[in-house]
C-alpha positions in Angstrom: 14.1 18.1 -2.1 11.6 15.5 -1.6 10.8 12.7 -4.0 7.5 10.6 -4.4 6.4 8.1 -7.2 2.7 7.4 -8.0 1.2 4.3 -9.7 -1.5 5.4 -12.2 -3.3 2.5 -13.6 -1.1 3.3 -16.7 2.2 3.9 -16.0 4.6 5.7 -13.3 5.0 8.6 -12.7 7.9 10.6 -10.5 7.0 13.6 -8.8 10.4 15.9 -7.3 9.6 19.0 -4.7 11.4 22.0 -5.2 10.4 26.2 -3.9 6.7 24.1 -2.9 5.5 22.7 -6.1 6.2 19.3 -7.9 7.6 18.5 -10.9 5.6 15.3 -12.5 7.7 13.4 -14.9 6.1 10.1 -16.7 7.1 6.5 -18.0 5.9 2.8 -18.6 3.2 4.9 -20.0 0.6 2.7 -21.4 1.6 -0.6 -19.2 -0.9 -0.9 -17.0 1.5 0.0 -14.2 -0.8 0.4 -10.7 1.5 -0.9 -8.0 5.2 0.1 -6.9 7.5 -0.6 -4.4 10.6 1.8 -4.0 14.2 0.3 -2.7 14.8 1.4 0.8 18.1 2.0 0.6 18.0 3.3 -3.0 16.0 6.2 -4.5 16.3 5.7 -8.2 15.8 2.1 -7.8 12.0 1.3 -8.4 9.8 -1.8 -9.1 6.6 -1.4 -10.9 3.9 -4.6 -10.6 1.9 -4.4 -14.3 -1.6 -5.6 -14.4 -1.0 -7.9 -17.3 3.0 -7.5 -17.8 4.9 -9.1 -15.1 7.7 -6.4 -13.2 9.6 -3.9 -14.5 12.5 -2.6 -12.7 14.3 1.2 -13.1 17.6 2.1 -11.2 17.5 5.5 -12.4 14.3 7.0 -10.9 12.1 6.0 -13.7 14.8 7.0 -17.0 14.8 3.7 -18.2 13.5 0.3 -17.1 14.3 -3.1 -17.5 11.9 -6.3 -17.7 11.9 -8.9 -14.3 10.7 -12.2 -15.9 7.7 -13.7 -13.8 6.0 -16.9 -14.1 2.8 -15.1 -13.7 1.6 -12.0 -15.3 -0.9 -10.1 -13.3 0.8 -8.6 -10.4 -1.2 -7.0 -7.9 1.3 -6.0 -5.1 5.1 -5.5 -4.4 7.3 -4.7 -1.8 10.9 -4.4 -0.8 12.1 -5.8 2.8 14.0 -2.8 4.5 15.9 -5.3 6.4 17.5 -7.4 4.0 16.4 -6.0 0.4 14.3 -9.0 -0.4 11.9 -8.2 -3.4 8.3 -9.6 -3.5 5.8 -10.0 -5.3 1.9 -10.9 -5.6 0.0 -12.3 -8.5 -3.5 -13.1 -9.4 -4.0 -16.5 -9.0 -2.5 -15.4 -5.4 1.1 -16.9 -5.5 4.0 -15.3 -4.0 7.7 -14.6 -5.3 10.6 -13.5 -3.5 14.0 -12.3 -5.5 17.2 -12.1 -3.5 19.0 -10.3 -6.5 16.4 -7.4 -7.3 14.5 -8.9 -9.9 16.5 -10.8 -12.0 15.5 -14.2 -10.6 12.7 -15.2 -8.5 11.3 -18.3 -6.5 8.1 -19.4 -5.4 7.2 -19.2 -2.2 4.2 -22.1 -2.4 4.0 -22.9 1.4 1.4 -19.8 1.2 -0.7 -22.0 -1.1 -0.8 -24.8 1.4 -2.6 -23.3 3.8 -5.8 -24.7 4.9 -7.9 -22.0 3.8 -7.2 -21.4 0.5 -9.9 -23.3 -1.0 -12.0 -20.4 0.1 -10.4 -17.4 -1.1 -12.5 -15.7 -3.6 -12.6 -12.1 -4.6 -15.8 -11.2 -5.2 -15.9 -9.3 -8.3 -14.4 -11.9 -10.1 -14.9 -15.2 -7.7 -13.1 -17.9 -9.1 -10.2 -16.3 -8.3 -7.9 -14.6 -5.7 -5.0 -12.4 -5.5 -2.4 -11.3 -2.9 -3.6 -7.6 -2.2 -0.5 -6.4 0.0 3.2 -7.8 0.8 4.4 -6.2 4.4 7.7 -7.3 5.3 9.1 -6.6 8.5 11.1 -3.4 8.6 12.5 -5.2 11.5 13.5 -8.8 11.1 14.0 -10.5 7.9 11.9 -13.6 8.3 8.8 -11.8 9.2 6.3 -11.3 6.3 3.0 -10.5 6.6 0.8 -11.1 3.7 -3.1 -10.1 2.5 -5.1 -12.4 0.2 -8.2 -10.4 -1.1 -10.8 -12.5 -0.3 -8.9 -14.7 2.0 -7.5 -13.2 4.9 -4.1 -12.0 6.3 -1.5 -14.6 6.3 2.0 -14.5 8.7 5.3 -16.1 7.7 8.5 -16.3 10.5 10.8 -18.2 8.2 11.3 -15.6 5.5 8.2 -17.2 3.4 8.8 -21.0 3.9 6.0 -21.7 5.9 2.9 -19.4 7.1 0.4 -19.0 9.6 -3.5 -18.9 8.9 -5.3 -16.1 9.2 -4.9 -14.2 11.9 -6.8 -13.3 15.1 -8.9 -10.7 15.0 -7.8 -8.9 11.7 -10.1 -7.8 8.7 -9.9 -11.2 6.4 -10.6 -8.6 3.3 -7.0 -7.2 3.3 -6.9 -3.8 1.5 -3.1 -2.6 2.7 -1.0 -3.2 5.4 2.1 -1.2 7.5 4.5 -1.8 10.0 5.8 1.3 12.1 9.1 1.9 10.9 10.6 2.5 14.7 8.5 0.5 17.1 9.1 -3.7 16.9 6.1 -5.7 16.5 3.6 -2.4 16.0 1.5 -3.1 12.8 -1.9 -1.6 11.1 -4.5 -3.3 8.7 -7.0 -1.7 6.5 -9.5 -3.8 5.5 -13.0 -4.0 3.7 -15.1 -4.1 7.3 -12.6 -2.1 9.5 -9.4 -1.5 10.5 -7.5 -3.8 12.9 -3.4 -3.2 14.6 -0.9 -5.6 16.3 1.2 -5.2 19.0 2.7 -8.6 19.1 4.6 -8.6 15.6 1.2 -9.6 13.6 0.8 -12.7 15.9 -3.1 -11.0 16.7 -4.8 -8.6 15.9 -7.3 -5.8 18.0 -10.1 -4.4 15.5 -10.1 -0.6 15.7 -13.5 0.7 14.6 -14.9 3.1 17.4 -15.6 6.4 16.6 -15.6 5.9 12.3 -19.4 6.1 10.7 -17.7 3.9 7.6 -16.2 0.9 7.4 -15.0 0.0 4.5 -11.4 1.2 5.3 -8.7 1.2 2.3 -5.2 2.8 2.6 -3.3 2.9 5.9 0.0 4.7 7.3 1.3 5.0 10.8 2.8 8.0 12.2 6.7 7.5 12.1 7.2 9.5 15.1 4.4 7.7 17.3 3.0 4.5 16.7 -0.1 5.4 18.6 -1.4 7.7 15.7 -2.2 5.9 12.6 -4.5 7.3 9.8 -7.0 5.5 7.2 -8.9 6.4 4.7 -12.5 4.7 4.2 -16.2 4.8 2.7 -19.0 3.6 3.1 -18.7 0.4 0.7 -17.0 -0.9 -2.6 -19.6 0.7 -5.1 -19.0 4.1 -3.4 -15.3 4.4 -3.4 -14.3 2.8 -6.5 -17.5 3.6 -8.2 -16.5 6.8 -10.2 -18.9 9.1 -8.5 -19.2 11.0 -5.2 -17.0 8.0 -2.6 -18.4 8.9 0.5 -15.1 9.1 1.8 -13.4 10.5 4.5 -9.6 10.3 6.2 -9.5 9.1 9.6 -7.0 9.3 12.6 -6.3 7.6 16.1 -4.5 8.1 18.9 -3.4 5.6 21.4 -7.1 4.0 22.7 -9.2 7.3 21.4 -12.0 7.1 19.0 -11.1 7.7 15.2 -11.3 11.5 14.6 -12.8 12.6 10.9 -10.0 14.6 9.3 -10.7 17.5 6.6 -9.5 21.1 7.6 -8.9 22.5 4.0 -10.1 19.6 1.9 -12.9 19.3 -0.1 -16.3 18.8 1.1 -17.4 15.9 -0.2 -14.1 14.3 -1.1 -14.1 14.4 -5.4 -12.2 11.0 -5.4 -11.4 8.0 -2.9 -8.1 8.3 -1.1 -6.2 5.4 -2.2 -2.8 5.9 -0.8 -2.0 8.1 2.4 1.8 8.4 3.3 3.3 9.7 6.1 7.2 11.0 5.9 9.0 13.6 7.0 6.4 15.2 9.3 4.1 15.3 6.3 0.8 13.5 5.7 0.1 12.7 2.1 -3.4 11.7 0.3 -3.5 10.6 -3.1 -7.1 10.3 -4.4 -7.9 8.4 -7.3 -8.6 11.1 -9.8 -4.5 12.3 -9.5 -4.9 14.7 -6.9 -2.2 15.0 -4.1 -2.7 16.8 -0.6 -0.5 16.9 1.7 -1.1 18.2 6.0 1.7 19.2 8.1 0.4 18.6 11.4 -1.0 15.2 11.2 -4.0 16.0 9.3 -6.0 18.7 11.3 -4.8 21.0 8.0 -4.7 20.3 4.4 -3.5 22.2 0.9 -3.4 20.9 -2.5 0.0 19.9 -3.9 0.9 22.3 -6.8 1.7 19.5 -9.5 3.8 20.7 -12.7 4.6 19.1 -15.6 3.3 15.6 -16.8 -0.3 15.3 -16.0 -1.8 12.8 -13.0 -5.3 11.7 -14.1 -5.6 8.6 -12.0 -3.8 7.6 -8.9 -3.4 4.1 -7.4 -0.1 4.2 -5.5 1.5 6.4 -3.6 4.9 6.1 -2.4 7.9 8.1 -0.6 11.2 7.8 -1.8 13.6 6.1 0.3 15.6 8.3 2.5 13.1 11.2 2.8 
């Protein structure tokens, strides 16, 4: 059996495989639940980031849930550090929390504030403000964080969050998402509002990755576990387009090693119904969750794609996409 849990915009919602078709099963319906982060080492222990509600916490797969108390209330990303089980969490205003006992205390880490240029960050939608769009700790090494401010740039910690690096070298300073490859030290991958960028030194700098895409505004991003020269993003032509509600121009993209990115669509639909805001890749399998709650999955890296058969609770909207640990 394989387990995936999907942030909606309204709640969560678990989704179990069994004989090839999913079981959907919902909660926090009605929070305003569109981000997640799923313990590493735990299954049925999930954290849910609420657009006006702080974090909520389940350690039964999504049964019951229990409030994490949060100076700020608009949380915009989470994560949870494979290395040392670390919890963080975003916020607009961007600040950044870490929890060493999942959830039910957390600290400040205000050395992200101090950096020099914050007094430019500015999303643009709403440009007073800011928020921290993606939390990518180090699958690796404990003290390494790597952080995306939407507008501001992406931001690199060494000391577990105590003090941080400026933007970095030659990486998209709109962040949209950000992955590490779960094998290969130092390999990393940026998707961001002009292109898509990767590391090979651990996040220290950053190689932009554009050739061969005919759209820029890249979105989600996963790396291949098996070889961290094939990594896959989805993209569109701008902001209006994919989060606009009608056709998103999009299309999902993969590279190998130093080829050009190669448009991806055997079996999906021709124009895309919905922007692909999460891919996943697990267990040989290559997931894309569009926005309108549909899920497609392609067993060889994305030349072929079939619907997932969903039963049960309905998916009408789909922010977040996530594997369960283990699988």
């Amino acid at each position: 059996m394989t387990r995936l849990y999907a942030a909606t915009g309204d709640g969560i919602a678990r989704l179990d495989e069994a004989n090839d078709t999913w079981s959907v099963e919902l909660s926090l319906v009605g929070t305003g639940a569109h981000c997640l982060a799923v313990d590493p080492h735990d299954p049925d222990t999930v954290y849910a980031g609420l657009r006006a509600g702080g974090v909520r916490r389940t350690d039964d797969g999504g049964r019951s849930w229990v409030d994490s108390p949060l100076p700020e209330a608009a949380v915009f990303s989470l994560a949870v550090s494979a290395a040392d089980g670390c919890v963080y969490v975003g916020t607009e205003p961007s600040r950044l929390f870490r929890s060493d006992d999942r959830g039910e205390s957390w600290r400040e880490l205000d050395g992200l504030l101090a950096l020099p240029s914050r007094p430019t960050w500015s999303f643009p939608p709403r440009p007073w403000t800011s928020h921290v769009r993606w939390i990518a700790p180090s699958p690796h090494d404990g003290d390494l964080i790597l952080v995306g401010i939407e507008l501001g740039g992406l931001m690199r910690s060494t000391d577990a969050g105590a003090t941080w690096q400026d933007h970095r070298p030659g990486a998209q300073r709109d962040v949209h998402s950000l992955a590490w490859h779960p094998r290969a030290r130092g390999r990393a991958y940026e998707a961001g509002g002009g292109g898509a960028a990767f590391s090979q030194d651990a996040g220290e700098t950053w190689q932009p990755a554009d050739e061969g895409r005919d759209r820029d505004y890249t979105w989600s991003v996963a790396a291949d576990p098996d070889d961290p020269d094939i990594w896959y993003v989805s993209a569109s032509t701008g902001p209006f387009a994919a989060h606009g509600g009608r056709d998103p121009q999009a299309r999902i993209f993969r590279r190998r090693r130093d080829e050009p990115w190669r448009t991806l669509g055997g079996g999906l639909p021709e124009p895309l119904p919905a922007m692909p805001y999460a891919l996943v890749a697990a267990d040989g399998r290559l997931f894309a969750g569009l926005a309108d709650g549909q899920i497609w999955e392609s067993d060889d890296r994305g030349d072929g794609w079939s619907a997932c058969t969903l039963e049960g609770d309905a998916i009408t909207a789909l922010h977040a996409l996530v594997p369960a640990s283990g699988n």
